[in-house]
N, C-alpha and C positions, 0 to 999 in steps of 0.2 A: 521608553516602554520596556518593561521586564520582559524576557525573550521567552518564550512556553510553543513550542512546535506542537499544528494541530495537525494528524494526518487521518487523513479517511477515506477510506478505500473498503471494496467488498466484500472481499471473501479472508479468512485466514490464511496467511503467506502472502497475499499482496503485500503485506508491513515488509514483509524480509526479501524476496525476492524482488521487488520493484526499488525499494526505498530503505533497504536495511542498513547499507555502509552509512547514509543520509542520517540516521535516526542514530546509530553509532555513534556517528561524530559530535550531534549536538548532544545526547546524554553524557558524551564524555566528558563535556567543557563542564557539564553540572544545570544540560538547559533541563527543565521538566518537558515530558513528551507525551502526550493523548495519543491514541487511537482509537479513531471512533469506526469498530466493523460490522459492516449492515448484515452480514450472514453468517453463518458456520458451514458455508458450501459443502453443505449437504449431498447436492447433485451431482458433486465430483465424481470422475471415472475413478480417479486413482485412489486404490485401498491397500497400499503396500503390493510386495514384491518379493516372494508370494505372499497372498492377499492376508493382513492378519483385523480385516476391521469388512463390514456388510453394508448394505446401505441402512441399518435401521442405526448400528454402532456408532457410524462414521461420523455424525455429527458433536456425539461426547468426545469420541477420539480427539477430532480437528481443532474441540474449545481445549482440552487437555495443551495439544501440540504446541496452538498459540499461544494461549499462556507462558509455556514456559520459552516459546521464543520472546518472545513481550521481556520478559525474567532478562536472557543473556543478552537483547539488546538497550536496555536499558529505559524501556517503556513504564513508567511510573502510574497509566491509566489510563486502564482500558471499558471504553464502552461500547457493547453489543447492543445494535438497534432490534435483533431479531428478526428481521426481513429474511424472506425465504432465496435462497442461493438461486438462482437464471430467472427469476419474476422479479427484480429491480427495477427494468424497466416499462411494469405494469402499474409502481406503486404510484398513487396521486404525486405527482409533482410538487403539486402546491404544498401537501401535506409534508414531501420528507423534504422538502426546504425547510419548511418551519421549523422540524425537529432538528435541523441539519444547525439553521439559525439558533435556534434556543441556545444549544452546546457553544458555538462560537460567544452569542454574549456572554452565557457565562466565564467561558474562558479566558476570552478576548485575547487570545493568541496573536503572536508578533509575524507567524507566520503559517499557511495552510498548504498542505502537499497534499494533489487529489489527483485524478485521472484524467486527460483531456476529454473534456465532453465530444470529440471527432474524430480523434485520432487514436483509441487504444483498445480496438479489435474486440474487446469484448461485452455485450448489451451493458451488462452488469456496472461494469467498466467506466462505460461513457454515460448510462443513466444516474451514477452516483458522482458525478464530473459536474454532470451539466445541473442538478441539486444542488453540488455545493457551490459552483460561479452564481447560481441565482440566487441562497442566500448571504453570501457575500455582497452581490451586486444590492439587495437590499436594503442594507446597511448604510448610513452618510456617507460620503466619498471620505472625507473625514478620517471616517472610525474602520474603512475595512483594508485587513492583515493584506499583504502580496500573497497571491497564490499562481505557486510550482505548480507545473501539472506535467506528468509522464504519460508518451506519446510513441505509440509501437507502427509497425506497418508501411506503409506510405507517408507517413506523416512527413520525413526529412521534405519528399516531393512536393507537398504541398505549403506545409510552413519553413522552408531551408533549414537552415541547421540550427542544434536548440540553441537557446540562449546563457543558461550555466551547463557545466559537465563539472559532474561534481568528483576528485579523487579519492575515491575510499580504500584504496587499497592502503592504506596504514590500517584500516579498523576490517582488512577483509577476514580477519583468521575467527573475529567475531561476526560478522556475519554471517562466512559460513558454519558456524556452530550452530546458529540462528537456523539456517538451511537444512542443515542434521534435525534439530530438532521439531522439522513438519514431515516427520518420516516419512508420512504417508504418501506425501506428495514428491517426495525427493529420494526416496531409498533407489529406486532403480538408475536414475539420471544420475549417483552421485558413486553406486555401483560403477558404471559403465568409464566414469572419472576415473577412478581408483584403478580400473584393470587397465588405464591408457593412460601412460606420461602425457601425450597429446593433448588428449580430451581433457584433461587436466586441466594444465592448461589452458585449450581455450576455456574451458567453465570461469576460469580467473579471470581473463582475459577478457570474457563480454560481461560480466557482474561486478569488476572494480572502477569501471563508472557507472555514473549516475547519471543521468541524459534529463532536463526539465525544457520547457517552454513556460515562460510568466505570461500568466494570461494579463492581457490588457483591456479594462472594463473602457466602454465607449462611452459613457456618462461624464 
């Protein structure tokens, strides 16, 4: 099978902050890489530091921002479902599977990075998790990719420790460039770095792994 990494996740900066060193390293070998993001998180608190975006701005800002994170990490294609940022998990189910499905046949990617539908603290999070395990799960056993899924909170306690941990600090200088570029959401955190060797640091330190759990379809 020709390798094509399919991730999809909510909001803009999930690609980079959850899964960016991940998405780094397969674009660098030459994989192609989808992103399929259901929002332009809209609803977001954070508009810079101090503020240079409002809530009517912040949504052109945020497609801007991804964008050109997509650009320095190496993301080849991206698709915005248009779903409104903290109502994910109001949309039909049944419905954003189907769309969720449709993309996967067309792509039929080798492999799919998404959210644990239980484990990663935000509605959004786990309502776009649990869409994409059901259309996968839809699929022939057959025909459907492995799917990663990143798992925040409690998660170690209930499911032990993940299953890959992936090393990206060889590609983290690209990441965080990635990180630079969602200002909005990272100017002040990345301030706060800069003014503390430490804090430095640890920012490196908890973002140059990668933490997954493979989910395991019961079919």
């Amino acid at each position: 099978m020709k390798e094509h990494l399919l991730v999809i996740m909510p909001h803009p900066d999930d690609e980079t902050f959850a899964v960016g060193g991940t998405i780094a390293l397969y674009s660098r070998r030459g994989v192609p890489v989808t992103y399929v993001c259901a929002t332009l998180g809209e609803m977001g608190r954070n508009m810079g530091r101090p503020p240079f975006a409002n809530r009517e701005t912040l949504p052109r800002l945020r497609e801007k921002e991804l964008r050109e994170a997509c650009r320095i990490l190496g993301i080849t294609d991206l698709r915005l479902l248009g779903l409104r940022d903290k109502t994910v998990e109001f949309v039909d189910p049944g419905e954003l599977a189907a769309r969720l499905r449709a993309i996967i046949e067309e792509i039929r990617p080798s492999l799919i990075i998404t959210y644990h539908p239980d484990y990663s603290v935000h509605p959004d999070h786990m309502a776009l998790g649990r869409a994409t395990v059901e259309a996968v799960r839809q699929l022939p056993p057959a025909e459907r990719p492995p799917v990663h899924t990143r798992a925040f909170g409690k998660a170690s306690a209930v499911l032990g420790e993940p299953d890959l941990v992936v090393d990206v600090s060889p590609v983290w200088e690209t990441k965080l460039a990635a990180i630079r570029a969602h200002r909005s959401q990272s100017q002040l955190m990345l301030s706060r770095a800069e003014a503390n060797p430490e804090e430095q640091e640890r920012l490196k330190r908890d973002r140059e792994q990668e933490r997954f759990y493979i989910w395991k379809f019961e079919d």
